[in-house]
N, C-alpha and C positions, 0 to 999 in steps of 0.2 A: 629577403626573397622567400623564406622557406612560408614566412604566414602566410606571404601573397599566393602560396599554394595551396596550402590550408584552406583558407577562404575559399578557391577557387573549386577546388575539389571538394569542399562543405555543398557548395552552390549547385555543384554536377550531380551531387548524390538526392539534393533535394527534388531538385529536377527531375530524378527519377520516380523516389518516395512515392507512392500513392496512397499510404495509410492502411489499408490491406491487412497486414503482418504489424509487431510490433517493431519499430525502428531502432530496436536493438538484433532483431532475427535481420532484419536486413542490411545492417550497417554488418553482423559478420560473416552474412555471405558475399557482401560488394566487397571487404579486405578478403576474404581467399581467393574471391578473382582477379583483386587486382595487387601481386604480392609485391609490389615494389615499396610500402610503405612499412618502416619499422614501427617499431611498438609507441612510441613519440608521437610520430605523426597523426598512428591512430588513435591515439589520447586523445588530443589537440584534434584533429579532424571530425574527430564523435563528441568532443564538446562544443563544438561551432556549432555541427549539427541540432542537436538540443535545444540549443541555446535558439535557434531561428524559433524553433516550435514555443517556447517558454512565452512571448506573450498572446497566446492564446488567438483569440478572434481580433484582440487589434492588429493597426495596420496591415490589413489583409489585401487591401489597394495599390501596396506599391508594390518596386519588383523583388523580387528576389534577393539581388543582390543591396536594394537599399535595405531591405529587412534584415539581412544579414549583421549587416555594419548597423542598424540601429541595438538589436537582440543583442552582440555581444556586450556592447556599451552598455545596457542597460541589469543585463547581465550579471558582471563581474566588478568586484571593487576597487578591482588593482586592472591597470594597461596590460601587465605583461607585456610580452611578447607581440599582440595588437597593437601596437601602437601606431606601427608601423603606416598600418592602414588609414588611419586618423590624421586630417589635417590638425592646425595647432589650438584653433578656438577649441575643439571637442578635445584635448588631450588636456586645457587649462580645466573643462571642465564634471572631467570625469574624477567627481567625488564618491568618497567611499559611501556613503550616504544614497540609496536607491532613490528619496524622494528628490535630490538634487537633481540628479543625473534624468529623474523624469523633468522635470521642471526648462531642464537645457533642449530635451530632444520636444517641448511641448513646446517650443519655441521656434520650429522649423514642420514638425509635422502636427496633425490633427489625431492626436494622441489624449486616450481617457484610460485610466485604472478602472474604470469599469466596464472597461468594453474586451481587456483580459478574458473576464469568467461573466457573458452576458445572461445569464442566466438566477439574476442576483433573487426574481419573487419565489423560484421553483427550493430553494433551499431550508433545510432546519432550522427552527428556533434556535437561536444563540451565537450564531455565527458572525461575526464581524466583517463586514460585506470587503471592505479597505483592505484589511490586515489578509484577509485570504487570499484578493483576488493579487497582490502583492508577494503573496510565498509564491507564486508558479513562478517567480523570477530569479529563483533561489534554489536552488541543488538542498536538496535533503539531505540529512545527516543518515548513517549505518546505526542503528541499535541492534548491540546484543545484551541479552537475557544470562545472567550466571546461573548454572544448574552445580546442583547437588556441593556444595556447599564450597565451591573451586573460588572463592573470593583472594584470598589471598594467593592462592596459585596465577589466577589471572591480573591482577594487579603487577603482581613483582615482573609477568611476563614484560606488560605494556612498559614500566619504568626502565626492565632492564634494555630493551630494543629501542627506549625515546619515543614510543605512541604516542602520543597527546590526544587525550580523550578527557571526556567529561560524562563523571557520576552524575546521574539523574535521579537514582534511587538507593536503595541496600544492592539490590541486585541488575538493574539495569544500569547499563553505559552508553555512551552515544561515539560514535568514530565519523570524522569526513567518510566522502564517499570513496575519493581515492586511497584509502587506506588497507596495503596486502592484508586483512584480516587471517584470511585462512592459510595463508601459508607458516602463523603465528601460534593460531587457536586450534583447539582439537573440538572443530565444531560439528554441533547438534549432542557433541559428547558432554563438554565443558563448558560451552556456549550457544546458545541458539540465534540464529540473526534472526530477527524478529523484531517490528516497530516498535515504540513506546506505545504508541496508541492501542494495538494491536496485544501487547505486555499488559496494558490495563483489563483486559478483560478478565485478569484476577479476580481484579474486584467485588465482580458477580461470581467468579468460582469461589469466591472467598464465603461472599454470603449463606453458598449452599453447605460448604464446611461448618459452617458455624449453624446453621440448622440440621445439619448430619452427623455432628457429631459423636452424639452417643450410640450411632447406627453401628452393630458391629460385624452385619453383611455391606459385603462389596458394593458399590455405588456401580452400578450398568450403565455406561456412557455411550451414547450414539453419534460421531461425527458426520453428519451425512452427506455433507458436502465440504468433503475433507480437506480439499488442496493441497498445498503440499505439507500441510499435517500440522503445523505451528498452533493450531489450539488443540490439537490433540495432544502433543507435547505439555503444553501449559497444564490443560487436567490432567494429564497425569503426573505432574510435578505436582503439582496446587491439593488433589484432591485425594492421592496417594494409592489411597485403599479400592480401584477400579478397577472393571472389568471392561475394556474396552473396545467399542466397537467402529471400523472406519471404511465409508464407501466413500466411492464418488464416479459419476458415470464415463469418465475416462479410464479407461484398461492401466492408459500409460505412467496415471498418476499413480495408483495401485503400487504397480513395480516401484516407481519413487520413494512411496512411501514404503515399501519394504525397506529399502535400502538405507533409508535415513531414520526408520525407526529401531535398525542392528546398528549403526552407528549410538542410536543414543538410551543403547541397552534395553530396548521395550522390547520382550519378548512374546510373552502371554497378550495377547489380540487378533481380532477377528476383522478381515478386511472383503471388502467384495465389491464389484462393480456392479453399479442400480441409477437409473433414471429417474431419482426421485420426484422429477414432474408427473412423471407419467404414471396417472394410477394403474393404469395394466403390467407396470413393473414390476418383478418380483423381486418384493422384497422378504425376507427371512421372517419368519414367524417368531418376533423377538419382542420386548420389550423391553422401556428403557427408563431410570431413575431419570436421566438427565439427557437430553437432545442437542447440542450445539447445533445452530444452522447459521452456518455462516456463508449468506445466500450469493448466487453468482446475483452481481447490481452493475451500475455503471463505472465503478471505480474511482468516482470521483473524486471523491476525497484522497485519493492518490497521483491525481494528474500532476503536480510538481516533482513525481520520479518519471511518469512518461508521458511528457506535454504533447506531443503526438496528439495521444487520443481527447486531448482537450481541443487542440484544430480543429481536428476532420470530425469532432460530435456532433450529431445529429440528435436534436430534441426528442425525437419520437421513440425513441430507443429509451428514454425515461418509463415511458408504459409499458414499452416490452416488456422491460425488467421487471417492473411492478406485477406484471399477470405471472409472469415466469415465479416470483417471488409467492406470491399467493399461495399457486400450486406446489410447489416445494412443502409448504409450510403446512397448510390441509393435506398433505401426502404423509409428512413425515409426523404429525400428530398425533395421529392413528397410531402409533407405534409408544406412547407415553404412557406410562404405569402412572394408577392412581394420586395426588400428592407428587408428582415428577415435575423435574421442573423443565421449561424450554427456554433455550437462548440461544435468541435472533441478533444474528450482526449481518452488519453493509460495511462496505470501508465506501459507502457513496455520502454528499452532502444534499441530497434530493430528498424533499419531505415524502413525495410519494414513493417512495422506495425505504422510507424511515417509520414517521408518524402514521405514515396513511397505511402501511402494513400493519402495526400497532393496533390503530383501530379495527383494522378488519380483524384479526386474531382476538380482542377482547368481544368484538360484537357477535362472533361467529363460534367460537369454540368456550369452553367451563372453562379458563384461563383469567386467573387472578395476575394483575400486574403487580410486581416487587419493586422493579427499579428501570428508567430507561434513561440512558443519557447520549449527548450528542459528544466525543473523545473528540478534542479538537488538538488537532497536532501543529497547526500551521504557524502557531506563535513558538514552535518548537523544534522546527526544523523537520517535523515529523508528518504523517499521515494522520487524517482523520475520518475518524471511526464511527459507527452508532452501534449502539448496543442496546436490547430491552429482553429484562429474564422475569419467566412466569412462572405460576406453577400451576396445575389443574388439581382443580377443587374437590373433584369425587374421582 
């Protein structure tokens, strides 16, 4: 009886849901009004949840509650506790196996894996149209990042508590998503959550290390759209020797990033709030070795953590971001020391928010390309990223 509550109150809360907010803001403000669910319930109740959104633009036709009971099934690999819900044909054939379990409900509804993520021409070279539109069915994994050399401090934590995790790298780890992490780790100090994909952007911090090296003044970094600061963390692991600088046109991220840059010892940096679309902005008379721009885009290449906004997306919101993207980029240019490099990231899977930025910045500014690539996380439980690092010429 308790799923058939579940279910039901999954159903109530969708019913509400308008896309609005992120359905995580709203999922905890509808538990503090309604406190009769313990901490179970709201597991199980905000997984249901999810789960309805998780295939995307298909079956967007039927009701509610058939979407429900199809989404969990398709879902999850195991019955659990649903079972309940399921007559016996769907219980013989709910295989661990996601292509099976499509294969059973494509035999009752007019169901396509590509009608998931419909937006298969608008996406970056290299993508595997199957295999993505297939991860939004699939709960991501937690990555965290190991700082300052806490490897074996953090290992012995996870073995002696029974974690079950999986190394991915020297330094990166991957955890479920229900796993207490922080009540564990002394994070942002010892650990950064932080994606793999999002981890990779080493790579290119790596390459400017290896052309700086013999530089024996400080490297002036600009995060200029900071968020909540995980690539500012990373350069200043990665690149050591910085001078660091971080805006972002929200006040409230500012304070955040105070607070998690004293947690993870950054003391010496310069932060400030700037609208860097907007060229009447004032920005500090500063310049900069290196620029991250890790630009507001669609997020797409993140919708399997909040399939929400893969529903309720609206195509045209692709351009938005593209103009908004532009301008960020022509704003924050201006601010690049001769030989500087800039590095442009999306965590979107949209070429015009990708490649088509690329080209407007080689066509438009003295920016020699080094490297761009498309981070593809979805064969990994992860997010995926685009990255492209430049440097200017004179």
């Amino acid at each position: 009886m308790r799923f058939h509550s579940y279910f039901n109150t999954a159903v109530k809360i969708i019913e509400l849901y308008d896309g609005t907010i992120p359905l995580m803001h709203f999922l905890k403000k509808y538990f503090s009004e309604n406190k009769k669910h313990g901490s179970k319930d709201r597991k199980l109740i905000t997984h249901a949840c999810y789960n309805f959104y998780r295939p995307g633009f298909a079956l967007k036709s039927i009701t509610i509650e058939e979407r429900l009971k199809v989404a969990i099934f398709l879902c999850n690999a195991n019955t659990n506790g649903w079972k309940i819900l399921y007559d016996d044909d769907w219980i013989e054939r709910w295989s661990e196996e996601v292509r099976k379990r499509i294969y059973f409900i494509q035999s009752m509804y007019s169901f396509s894996v590509d009608d998931i993520f419909p937006f298969d021409d608008e996406v970056s070279v290299g993508i595997n149209k199957e295999d993505f539109n297939l991860s939004h069915l699939i709960q991501p994994n937690v990555f965290l990042r190991i700082r300052n050399a806490q490897h074996e401090k953090i290992f012995n934590l996870l073995y002696h508590h029974h974690i079950t995790f999986e190394k991915i790298n020297d330094d990166c780890i991957a955890v479920t998503n229900s796993t207490a992490i922080d009540r564990l780790l002394e994070i942002d100090k010892d650990v950064v959550i932080q994606d793999y994909s999002s981890q990779r952007i080493n790579e290119f911090l790596n390459l400017i290390k290896s052309e700086t090296k013999n530089q024996t003044s400080e490297i002036k970094v600009w995060d200029c759209c900071a968020g909540s600061g995980g690539k500012s963390i990373l350069a200043y692991d990665s690149l050591e020797n910085i001078q660091l600088t971080v805006s972002d046109v929200r006040s409230s991220i500012i304070h955040n990033l105070n607070n998690r840059f004293k947690r993870a010892g950054i003391k010496n940096y310069n932060a400030f709030v700037a609208d860097v679309s907007n060229t009447e902005s004032e920005i500090r008379n500063l310049k900069f070795n290196l620029i991250i721009c890790d630009a507001p885009c669609t997020g797409s290449g993140t919708w399997s953590r909040t399939p929400e906004q893969l529903y309720f997306f609206q195509s045209q919101k692709i351009k938005e971001y593209q103009i908004l993207q532009k301008r960020i980029v022509a704003n924050a240019i201006k601010y690049l020391e001769p030989q500087g490099y800039f590095l442009y990231i999306t965590c979107s899977v949209f070429k015009a928010e990708n490649e088509d930025v690329v080209e407007f910045i080689q066509n438009t500014f003295q920016l020699t390309l080094i490297k761009s690539e498309l981070l593809k996380g979805y064969d990994k439980k992860a997010d995926t990223m685009f990255a492209a690092l430049f440097r200017k010429i004179v």
